[in-house]
C-alpha positions as a Markdown table, in Angstrom:
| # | Residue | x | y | z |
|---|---|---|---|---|
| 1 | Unk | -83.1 | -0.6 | -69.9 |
| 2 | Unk | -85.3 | 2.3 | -70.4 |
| 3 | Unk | -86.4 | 1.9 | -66.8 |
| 4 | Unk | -82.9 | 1.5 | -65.2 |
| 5 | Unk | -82.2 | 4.7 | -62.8 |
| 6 | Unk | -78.5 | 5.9 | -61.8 |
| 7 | Unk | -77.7 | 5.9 | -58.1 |
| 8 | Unk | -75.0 | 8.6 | -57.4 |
| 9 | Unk | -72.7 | 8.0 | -54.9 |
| 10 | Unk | -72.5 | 9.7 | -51.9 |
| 11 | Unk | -69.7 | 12.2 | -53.1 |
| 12 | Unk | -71.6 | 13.1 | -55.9 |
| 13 | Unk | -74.9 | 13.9 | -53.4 |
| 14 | Unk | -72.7 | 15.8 | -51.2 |
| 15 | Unk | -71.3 | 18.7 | -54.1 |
| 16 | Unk | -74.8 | 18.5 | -55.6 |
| 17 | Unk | -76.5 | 19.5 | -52.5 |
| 18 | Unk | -73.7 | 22.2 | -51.6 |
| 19 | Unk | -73.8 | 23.4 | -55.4 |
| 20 | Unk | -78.0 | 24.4 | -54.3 |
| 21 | Unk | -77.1 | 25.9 | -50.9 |
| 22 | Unk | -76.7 | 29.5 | -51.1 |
| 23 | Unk | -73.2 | 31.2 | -49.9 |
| 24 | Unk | -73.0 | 32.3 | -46.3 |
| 25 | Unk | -71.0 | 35.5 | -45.6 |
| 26 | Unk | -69.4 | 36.3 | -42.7 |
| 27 | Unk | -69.9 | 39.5 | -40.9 |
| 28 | Unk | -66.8 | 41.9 | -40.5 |
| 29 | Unk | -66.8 | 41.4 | -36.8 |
| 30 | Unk | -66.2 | 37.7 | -37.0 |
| 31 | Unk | -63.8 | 38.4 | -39.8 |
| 32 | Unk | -61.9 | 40.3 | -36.8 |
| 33 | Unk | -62.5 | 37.8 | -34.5 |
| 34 | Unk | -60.9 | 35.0 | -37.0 |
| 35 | Unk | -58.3 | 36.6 | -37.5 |
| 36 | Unk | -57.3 | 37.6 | -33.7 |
| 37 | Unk | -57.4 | 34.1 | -32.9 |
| 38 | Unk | -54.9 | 33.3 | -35.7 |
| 39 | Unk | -52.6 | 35.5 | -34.6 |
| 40 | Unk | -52.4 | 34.6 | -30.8 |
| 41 | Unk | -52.4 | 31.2 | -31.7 |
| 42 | Unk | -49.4 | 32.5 | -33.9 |
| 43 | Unk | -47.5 | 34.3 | -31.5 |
| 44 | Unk | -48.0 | 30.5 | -29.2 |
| 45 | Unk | -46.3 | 29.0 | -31.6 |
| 46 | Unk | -43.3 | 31.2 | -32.2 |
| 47 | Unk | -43.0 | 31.1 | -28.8 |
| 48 | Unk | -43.2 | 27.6 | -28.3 |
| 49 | Unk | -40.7 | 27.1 | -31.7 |
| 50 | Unk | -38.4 | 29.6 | -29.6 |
| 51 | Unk | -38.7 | 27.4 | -25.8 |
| 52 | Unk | -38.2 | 24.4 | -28.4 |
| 53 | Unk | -34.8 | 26.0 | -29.7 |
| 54 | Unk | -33.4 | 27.0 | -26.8 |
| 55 | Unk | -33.7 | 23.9 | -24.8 |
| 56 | Unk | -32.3 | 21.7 | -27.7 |
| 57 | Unk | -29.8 | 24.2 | -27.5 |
| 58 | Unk | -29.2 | 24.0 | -23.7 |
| 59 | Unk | -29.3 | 20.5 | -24.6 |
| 60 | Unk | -26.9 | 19.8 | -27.1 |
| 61 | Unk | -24.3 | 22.4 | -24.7 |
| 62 | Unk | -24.7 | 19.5 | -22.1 |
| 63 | Unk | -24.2 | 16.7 | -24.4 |
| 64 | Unk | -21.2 | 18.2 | -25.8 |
| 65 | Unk | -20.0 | 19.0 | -22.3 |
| 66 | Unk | -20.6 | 16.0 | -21.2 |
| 67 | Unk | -18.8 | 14.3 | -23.9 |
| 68 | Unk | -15.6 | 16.7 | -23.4 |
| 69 | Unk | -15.6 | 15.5 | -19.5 |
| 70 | Unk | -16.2 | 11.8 | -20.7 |
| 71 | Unk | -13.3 | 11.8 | -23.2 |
| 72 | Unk | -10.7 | 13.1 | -20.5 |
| 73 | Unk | -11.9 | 10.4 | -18.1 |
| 74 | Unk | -11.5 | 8.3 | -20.8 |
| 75 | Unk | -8.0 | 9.5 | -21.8 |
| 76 | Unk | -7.5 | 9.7 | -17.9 |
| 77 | Unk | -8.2 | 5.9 | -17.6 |
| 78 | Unk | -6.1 | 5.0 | -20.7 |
| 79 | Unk | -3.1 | 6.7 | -18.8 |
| 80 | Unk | -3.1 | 5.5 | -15.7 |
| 81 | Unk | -4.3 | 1.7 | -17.7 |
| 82 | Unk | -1.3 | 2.3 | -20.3 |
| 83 | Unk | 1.3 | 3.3 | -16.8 |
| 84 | Unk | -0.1 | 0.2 | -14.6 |
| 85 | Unk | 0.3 | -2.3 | -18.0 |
| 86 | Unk | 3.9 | -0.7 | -18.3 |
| 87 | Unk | 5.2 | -1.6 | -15.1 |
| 88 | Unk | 3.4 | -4.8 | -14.8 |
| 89 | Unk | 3.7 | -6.1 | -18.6 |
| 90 | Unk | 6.3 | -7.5 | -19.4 |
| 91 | Unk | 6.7 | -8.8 | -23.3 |
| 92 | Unk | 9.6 | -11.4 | -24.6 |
| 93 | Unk | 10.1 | -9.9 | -28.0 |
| 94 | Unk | 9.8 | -13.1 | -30.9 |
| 95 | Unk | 13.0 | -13.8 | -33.0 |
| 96 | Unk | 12.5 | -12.3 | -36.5 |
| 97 | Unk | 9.9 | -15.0 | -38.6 |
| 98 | Unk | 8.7 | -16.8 | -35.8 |
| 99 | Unk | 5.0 | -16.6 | -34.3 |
| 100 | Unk | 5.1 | -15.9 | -30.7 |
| 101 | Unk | 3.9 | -18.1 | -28.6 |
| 102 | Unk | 1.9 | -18.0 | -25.5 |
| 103 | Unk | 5.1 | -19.0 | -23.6 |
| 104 | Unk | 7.0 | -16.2 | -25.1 |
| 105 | Unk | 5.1 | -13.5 | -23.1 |
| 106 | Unk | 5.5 | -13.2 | -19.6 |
| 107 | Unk | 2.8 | -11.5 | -17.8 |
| 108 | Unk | 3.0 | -10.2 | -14.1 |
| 109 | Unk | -0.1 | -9.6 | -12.2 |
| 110 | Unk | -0.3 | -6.9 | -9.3 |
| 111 | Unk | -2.3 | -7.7 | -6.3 |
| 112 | Unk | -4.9 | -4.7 | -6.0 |
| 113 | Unk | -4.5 | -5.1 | -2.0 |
| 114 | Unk | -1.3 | -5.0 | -0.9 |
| 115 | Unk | 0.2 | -3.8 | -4.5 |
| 116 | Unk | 2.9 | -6.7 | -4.6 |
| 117 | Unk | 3.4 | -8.0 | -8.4 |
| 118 | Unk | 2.7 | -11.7 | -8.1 |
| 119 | Unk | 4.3 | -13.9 | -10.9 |
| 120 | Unk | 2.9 | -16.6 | -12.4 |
| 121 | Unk | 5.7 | -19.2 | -11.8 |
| 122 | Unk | 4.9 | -18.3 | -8.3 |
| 123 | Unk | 1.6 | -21.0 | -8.2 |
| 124 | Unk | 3.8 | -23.4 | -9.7 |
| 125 | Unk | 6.7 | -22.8 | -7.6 |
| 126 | Unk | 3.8 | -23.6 | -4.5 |
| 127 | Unk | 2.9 | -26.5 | -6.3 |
| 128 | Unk | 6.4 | -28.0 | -6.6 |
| 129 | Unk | 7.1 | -27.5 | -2.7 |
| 130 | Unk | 3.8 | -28.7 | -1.7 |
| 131 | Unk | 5.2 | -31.7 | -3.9 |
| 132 | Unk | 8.2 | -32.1 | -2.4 |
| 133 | Unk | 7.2 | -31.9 | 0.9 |
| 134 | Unk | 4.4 | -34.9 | 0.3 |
| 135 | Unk | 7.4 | -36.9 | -0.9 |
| 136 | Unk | 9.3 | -35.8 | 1.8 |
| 137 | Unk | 7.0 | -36.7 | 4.2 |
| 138 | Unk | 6.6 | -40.4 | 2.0 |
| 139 | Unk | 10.2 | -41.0 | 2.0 |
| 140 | Unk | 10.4 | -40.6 | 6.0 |
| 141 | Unk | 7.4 | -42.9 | 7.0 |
| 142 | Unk | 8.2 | -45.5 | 4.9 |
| 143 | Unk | 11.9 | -44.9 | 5.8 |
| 144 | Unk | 13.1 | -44.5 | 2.2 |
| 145 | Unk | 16.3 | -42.2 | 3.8 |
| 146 | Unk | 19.6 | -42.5 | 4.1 |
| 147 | Unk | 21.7 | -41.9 | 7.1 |
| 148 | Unk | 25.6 | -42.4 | 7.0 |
| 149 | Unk | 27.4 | -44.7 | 9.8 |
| 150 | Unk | 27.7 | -41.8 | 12.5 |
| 151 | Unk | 24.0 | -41.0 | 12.2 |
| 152 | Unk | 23.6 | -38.1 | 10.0 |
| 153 | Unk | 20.6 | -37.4 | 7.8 |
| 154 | Unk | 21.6 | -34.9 | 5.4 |
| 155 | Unk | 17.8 | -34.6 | 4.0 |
| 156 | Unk | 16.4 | -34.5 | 7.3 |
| 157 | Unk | 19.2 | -31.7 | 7.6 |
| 158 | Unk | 18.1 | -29.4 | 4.8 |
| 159 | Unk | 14.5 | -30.1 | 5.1 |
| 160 | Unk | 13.3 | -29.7 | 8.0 |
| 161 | Unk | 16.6 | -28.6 | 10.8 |
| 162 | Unk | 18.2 | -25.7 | 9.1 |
| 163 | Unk | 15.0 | -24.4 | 8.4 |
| 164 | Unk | 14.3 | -24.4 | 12.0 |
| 165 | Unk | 17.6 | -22.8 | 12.8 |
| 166 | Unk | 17.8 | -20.3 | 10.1 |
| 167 | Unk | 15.3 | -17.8 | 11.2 |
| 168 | Unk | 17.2 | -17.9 | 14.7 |
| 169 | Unk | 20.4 | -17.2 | 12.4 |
| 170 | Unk | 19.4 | -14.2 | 10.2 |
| 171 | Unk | 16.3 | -12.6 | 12.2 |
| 172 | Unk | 17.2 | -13.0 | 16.0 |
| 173 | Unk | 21.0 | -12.8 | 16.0 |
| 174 | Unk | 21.7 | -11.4 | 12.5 |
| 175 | Unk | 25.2 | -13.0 | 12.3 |
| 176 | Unk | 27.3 | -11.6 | 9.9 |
| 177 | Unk | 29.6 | -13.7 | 8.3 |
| 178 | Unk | 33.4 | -13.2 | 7.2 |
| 179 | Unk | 36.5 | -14.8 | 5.3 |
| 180 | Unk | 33.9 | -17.5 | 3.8 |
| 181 | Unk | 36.2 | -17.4 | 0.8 |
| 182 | Unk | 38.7 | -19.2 | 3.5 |
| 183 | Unk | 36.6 | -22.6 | 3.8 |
| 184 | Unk | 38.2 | -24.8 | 0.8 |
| 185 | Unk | 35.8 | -25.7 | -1.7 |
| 186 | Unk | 36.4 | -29.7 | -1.6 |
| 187 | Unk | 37.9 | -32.2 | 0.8 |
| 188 | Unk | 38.8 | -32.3 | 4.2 |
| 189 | Unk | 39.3 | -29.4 | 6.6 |
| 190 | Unk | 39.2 | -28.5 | 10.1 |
| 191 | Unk | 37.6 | -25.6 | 11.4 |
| 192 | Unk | 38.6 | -24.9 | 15.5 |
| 193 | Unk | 36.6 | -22.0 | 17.1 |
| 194 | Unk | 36.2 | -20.6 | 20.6 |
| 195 | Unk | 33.4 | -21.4 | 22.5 |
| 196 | Unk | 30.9 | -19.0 | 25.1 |
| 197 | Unk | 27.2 | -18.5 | 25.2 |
| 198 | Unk | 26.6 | -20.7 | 28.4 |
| 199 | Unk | 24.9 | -22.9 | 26.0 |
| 200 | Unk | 25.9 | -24.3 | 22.8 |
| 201 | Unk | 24.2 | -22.4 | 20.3 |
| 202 | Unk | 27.9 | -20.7 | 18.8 |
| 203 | Unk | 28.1 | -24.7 | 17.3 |
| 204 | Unk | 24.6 | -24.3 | 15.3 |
| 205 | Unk | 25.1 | -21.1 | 14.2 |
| 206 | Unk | 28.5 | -21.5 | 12.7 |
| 207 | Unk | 27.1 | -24.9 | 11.7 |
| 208 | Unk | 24.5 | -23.0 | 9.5 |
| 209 | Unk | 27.1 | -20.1 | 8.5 |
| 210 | Unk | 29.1 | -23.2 | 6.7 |
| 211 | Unk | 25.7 | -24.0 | 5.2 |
| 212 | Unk | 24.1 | -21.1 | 3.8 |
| 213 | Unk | 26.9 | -18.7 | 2.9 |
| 214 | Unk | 29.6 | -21.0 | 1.5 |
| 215 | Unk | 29.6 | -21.2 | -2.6 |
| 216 | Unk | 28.9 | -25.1 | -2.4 |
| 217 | Unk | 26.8 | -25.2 | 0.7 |
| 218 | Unk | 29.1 | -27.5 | 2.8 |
| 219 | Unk | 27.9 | -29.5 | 5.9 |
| 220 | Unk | 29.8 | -28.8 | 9.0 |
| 221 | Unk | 30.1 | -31.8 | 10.8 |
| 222 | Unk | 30.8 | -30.8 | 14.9 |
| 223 | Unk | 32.2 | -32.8 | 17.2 |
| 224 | Unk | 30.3 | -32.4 | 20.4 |
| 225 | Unk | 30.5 | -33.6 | 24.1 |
| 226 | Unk | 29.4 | -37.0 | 25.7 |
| 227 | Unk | 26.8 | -35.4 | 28.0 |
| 228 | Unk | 24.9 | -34.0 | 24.4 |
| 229 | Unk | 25.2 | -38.2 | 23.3 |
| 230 | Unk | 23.6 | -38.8 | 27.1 |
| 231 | Unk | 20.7 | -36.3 | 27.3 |
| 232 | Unk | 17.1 | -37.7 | 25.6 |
| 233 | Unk | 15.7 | -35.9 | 22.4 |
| 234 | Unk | 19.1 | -33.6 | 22.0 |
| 235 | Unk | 21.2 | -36.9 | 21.4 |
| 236 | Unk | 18.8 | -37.6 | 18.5 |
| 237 | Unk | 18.8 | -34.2 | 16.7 |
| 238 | Unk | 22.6 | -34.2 | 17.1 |
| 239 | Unk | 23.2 | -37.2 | 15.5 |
| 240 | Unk | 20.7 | -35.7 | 12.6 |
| 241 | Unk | 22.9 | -32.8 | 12.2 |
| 242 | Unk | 25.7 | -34.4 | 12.2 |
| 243 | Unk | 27.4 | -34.2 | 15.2 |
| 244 | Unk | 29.8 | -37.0 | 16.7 |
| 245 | Unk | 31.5 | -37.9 | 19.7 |
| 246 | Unk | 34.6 | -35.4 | 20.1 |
| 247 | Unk | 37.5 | -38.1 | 19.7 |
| 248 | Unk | 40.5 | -38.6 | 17.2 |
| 249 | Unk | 39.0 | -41.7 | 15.6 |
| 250 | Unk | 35.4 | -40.0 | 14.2 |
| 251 | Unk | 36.9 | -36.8 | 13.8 |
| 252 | Unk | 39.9 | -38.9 | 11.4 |
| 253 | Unk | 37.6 | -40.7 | 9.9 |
| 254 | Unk | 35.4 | -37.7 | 8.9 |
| 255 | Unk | 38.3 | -36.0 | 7.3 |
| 256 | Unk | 39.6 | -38.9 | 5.4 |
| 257 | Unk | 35.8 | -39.0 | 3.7 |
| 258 | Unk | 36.5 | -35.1 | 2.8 |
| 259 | Unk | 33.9 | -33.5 | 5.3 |
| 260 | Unk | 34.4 | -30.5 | 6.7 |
| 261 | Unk | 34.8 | -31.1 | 10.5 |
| 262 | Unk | 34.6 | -28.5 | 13.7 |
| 263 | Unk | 35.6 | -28.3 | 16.9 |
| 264 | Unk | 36.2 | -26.3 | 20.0 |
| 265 | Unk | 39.1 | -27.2 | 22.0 |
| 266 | Unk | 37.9 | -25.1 | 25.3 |
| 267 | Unk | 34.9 | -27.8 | 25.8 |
| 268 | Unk | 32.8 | -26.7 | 29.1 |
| 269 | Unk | 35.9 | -24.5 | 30.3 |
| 270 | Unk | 34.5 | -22.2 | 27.6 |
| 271 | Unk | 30.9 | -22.4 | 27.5 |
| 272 | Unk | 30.6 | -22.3 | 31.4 |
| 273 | Unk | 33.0 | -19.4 | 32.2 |
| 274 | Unk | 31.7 | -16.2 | 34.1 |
| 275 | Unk | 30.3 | -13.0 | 32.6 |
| 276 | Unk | 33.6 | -11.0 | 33.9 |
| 277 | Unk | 36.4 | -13.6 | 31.6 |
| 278 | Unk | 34.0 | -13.0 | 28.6 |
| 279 | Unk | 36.0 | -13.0 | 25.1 |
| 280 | Unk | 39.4 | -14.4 | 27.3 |
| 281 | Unk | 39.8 | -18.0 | 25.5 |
| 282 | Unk | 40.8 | -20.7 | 27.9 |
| 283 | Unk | 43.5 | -23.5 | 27.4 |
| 284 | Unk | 43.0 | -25.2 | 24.6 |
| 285 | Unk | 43.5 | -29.1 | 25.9 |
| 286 | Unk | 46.4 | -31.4 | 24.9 |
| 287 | Unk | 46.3 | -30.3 | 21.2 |
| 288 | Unk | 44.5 | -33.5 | 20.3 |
| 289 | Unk | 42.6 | -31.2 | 17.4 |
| 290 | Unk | 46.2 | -30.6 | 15.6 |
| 291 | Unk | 47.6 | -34.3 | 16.1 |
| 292 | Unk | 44.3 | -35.0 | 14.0 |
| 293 | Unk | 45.0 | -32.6 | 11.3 |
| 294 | Unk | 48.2 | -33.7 | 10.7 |
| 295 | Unk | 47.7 | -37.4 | 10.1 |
| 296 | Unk | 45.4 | -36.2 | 7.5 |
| 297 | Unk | 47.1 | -33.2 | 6.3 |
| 298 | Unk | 43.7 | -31.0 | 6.4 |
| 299 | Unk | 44.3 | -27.6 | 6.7 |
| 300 | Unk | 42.9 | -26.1 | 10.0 |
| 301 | Unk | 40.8 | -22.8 | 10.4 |
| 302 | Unk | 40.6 | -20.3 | 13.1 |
| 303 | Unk | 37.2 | -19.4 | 13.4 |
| 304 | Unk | 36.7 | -16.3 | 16.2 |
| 305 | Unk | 32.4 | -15.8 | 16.9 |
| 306 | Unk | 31.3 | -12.9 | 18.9 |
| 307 | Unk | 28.2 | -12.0 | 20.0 |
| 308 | Unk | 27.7 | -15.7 | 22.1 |
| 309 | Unk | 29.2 | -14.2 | 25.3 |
| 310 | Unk | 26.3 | -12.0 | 26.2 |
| 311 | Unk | 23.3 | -14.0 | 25.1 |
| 312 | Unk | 23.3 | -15.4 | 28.9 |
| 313 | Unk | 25.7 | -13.9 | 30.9 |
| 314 | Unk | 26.6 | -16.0 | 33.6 |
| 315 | Unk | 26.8 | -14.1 | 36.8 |
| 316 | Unk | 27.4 | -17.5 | 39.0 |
| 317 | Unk | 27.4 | -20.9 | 39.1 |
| 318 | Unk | 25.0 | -23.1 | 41.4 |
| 319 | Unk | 27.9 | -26.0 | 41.7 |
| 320 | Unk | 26.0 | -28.0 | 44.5 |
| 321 | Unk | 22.9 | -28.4 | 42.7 |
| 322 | Unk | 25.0 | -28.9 | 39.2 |
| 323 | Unk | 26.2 | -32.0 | 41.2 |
| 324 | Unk | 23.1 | -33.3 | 42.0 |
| 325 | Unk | 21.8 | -33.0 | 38.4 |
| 326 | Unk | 25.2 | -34.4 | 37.0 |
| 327 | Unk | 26.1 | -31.5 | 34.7 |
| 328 | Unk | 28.9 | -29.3 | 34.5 |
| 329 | Unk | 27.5 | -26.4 | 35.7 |
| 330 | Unk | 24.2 | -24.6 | 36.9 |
| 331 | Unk | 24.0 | -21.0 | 35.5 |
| 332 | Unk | 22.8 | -18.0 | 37.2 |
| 333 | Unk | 21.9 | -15.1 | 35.1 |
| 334 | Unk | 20.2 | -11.8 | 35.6 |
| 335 | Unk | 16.7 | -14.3 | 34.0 |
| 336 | Unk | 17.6 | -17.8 | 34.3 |
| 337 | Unk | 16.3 | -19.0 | 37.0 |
| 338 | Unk | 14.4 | -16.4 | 38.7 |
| 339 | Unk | 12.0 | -15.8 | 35.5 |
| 340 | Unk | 11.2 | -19.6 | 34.8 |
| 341 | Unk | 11.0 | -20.8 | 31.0 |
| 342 | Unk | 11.0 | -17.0 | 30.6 |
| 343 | Unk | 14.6 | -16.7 | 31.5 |
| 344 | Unk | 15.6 | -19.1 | 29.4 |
| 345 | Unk | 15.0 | -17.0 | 26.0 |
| 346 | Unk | 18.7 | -15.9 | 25.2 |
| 347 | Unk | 19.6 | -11.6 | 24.5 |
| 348 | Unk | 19.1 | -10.6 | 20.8 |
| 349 | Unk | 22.8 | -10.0 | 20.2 |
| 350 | Unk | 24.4 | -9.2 | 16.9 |
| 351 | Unk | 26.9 | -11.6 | 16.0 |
| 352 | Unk | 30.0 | -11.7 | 14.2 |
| 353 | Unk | 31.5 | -15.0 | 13.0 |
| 354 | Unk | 35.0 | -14.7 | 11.1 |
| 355 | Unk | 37.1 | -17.3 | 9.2 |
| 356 | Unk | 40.8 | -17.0 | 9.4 |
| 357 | Unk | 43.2 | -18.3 | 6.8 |
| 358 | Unk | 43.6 | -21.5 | 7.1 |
| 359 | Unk | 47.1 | -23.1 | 8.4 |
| 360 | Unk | 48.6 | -25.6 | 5.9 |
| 361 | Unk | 49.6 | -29.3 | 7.7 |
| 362 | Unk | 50.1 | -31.4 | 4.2 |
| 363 | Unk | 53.9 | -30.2 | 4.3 |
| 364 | Unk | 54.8 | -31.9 | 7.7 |
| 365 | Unk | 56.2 | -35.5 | 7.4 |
| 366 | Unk | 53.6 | -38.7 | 8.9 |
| 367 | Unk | 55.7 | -38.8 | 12.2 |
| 368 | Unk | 55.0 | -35.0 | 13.1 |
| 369 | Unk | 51.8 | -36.2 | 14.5 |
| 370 | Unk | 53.6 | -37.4 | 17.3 |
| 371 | Unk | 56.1 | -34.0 | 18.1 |
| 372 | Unk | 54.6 | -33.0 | 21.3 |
| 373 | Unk | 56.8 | -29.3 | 20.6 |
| 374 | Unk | 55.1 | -29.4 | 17.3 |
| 375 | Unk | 52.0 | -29.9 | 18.1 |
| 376 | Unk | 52.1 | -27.2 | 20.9 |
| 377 | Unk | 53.3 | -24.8 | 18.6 |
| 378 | Unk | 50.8 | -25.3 | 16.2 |
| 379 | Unk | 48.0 | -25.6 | 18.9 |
| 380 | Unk | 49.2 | -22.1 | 20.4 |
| 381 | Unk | 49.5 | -20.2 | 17.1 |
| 382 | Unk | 45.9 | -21.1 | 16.6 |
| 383 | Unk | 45.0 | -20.1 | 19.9 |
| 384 | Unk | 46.9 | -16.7 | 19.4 |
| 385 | Unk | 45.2 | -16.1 | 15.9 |
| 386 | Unk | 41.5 | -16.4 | 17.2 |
| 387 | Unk | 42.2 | -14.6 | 20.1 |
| 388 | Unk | 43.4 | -11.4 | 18.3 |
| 389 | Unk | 41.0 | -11.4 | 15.6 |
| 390 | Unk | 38.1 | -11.4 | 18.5 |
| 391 | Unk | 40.0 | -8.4 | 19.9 |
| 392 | Unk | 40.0 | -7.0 | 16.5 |
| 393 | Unk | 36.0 | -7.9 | 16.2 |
| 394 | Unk | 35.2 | -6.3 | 19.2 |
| 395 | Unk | 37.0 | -2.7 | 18.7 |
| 396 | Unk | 34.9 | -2.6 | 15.6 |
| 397 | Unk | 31.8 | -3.5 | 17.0 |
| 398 | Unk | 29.5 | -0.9 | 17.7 |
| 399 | Unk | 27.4 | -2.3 | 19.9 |
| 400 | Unk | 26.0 | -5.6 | 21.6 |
| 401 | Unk | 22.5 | -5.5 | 20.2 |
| 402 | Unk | 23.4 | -3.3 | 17.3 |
């Protein structure tokens, strides 16, 4: 143990070897130097500190501006948000301790392009007539239809006809409809009206007047000539609609059933007159309309249309060549034939179509069917009524197209 020598460590060497090395001293002038250097290297700093200060200064000034502007767009966005859900939200409000349900909040969606509000009953209302129009379609090729004894196809009717006729009705001619309320509600009537146009569209028209305007969207069942029963194609499509050979037995039979049956008593007298007689009814037959009507006692409507007259106006009449082709007449208007197809497009005319009270029959005994004085009373009165109520239509009209 005696021989056993103690190792310092390395710190120990270190303060012992700088505990035997004299002191240095610096000189004055490097005392000076020191201290120069200090305080540049100073003055850096407090610079620097100052640079520092300022830009976290210009800093937070455009953080705190950009938070100011960030918050009105954001207030600006929660407006115009709040405004859009406003006029486009609509809420069911629950009954008092009930949870609402999903169904009790209706929500309507804007379309960001054209800015119409689309509802959501909409895609199922497109689903049910995409529906119904498969069935349709089902029902008519495996001929799962029903069509009465004269031919008429009532869902063939409301499917498909009237909606081929109806944009004619309100967009071309625009008619306006009057005395509706006139049209009884139930059973058998008969509505007589004049007759122009140079081709029968006054029957279709009126036909979908009865249709789409009356409370209980009544059929009009027309009774039509035997050249429309002759021609291909149009004797199919009348029969559709409705139409049936103008005689006393259909048309007695029709009102029996309660159907609501029309007819014009000037036949081709009407429809083929010249431009110049326009709105000047012509004689209304042997009054075979009224006999009808009082056998059944159905109350008869004057109907008075205007507007039909000028949609071809017939400026002459081609009788040799209407001979050869078996028709009535061959009309020549300012179009027809000289512009082809063309020609055949009819004027844009507003229309007018007006109901008259109806004239009771259910008070005259069986046999007054058979009065010839009667029935030439009754037919004249009728006459007389739609006559002045077209002179009545056209002082108020203002104009043809207008």
């Amino acid at each position: 143990m005696a021989d056993a020598k103690v190792i310092p460590f390395d710190d120990d060497r270190s303060r012992g070897a700088a505990a035997q090395r004299p002191a240095r001293r610096r000189s004055a002038g490097s005392r000076r130097k020191g201290g120069g250097e200090q305080a540049g290297v100073r003055e850096q700093a407090g610079v620097r500190e100052q640079a520092g200060v300022r830009e976290q200064a210009g800093a937070r000034e455009q953080a705190g501006v950009r938070e100011q502007a960030g918050a009105r767009e954001q207030a600006g966005v929660r407006e115009q948000a709040g405004a859009r859900e406003s006029g486009t939200v609509r809420e069911v409000q629950p009954l008092a301790g009930r949870i609402p349900a999903q169904e009790d909040v209706q929500v309507t969606r804007e379309n960001p392009e054209t800015g119409a509000v689309r509802q959501p009953h909409d895609e199922a209302g497109l689903e049910r007539r995409v529906a119904r129009g498969l069935a349709f379609l089902r029902r008519r090729l495996t001929g799962d239809y029903e069509v009465d004894d004269f031919g008429y196809d009532e869902e063939l009717t409301d499917q498909v006809l009237m909606s081929l006729l109806r944009p004619v009705y309100e967009k071309y001619f625009r008619v306006e409809v009057k005395g509706i309320e006139n049209i009884p509600a139930e059973g058998g009537a008969l509505i007589v009206a004049n007759h122009s146009g140079t081709l029968p569209l006054d029957g279709l028209m009126m036909q979908v007047a009865v249709h789409d305007h009356h409370p209980e969207n009544r059929h009009l069942r027309l009774l039509a000539a035997d050249l429309v029963f002759v021609l291909p194609v149009v004797n199919e499509l009348a029969r559709k609609l409705g139409h049936t050979l103008a005689c006393a037995e259909d048309a007695g039979r029709l009102l029996e059933q309660g159907e609501l049956v029309g007819v014009m008593p000037e036949g081709f007298k009407g429809i083929g007159k010249p431009f110049s007689e326009r709105y000047k009814l012509q004689r209304f037959g042997r009054g075979g309309f009224v006999s009808t009507a009082l056998r059944q006692g159905a109350p008869i409507i004057p109907c008075s249309i205007v507007g039909a007259e000028e949609i071809y106006p017939m400026i002459g009449n081609a009788k040799t060549l209407a001979r050869v082709l078996g028709i009535p007449y061959f009309p020549l208007t300012p179009t027809f034939p000289w512009l082809g197809p063309l020609g055949a497009v009819p004027l844009p005319t507003k229309w007018t179509i007006q109901f008259g009270e109806p004239i009771v029959t259910d008070g005259y005994p069986p046999e007054a069917a058979e009065d010839p004085m009667l029935m030439f009373n009754l037919t004249d009165q009728v006459r007389e009524q739609i006559q002045h109520t077209l002179y009545k239509l056209l002082v108020q009209r203002r104009s043809v197209f207008f």
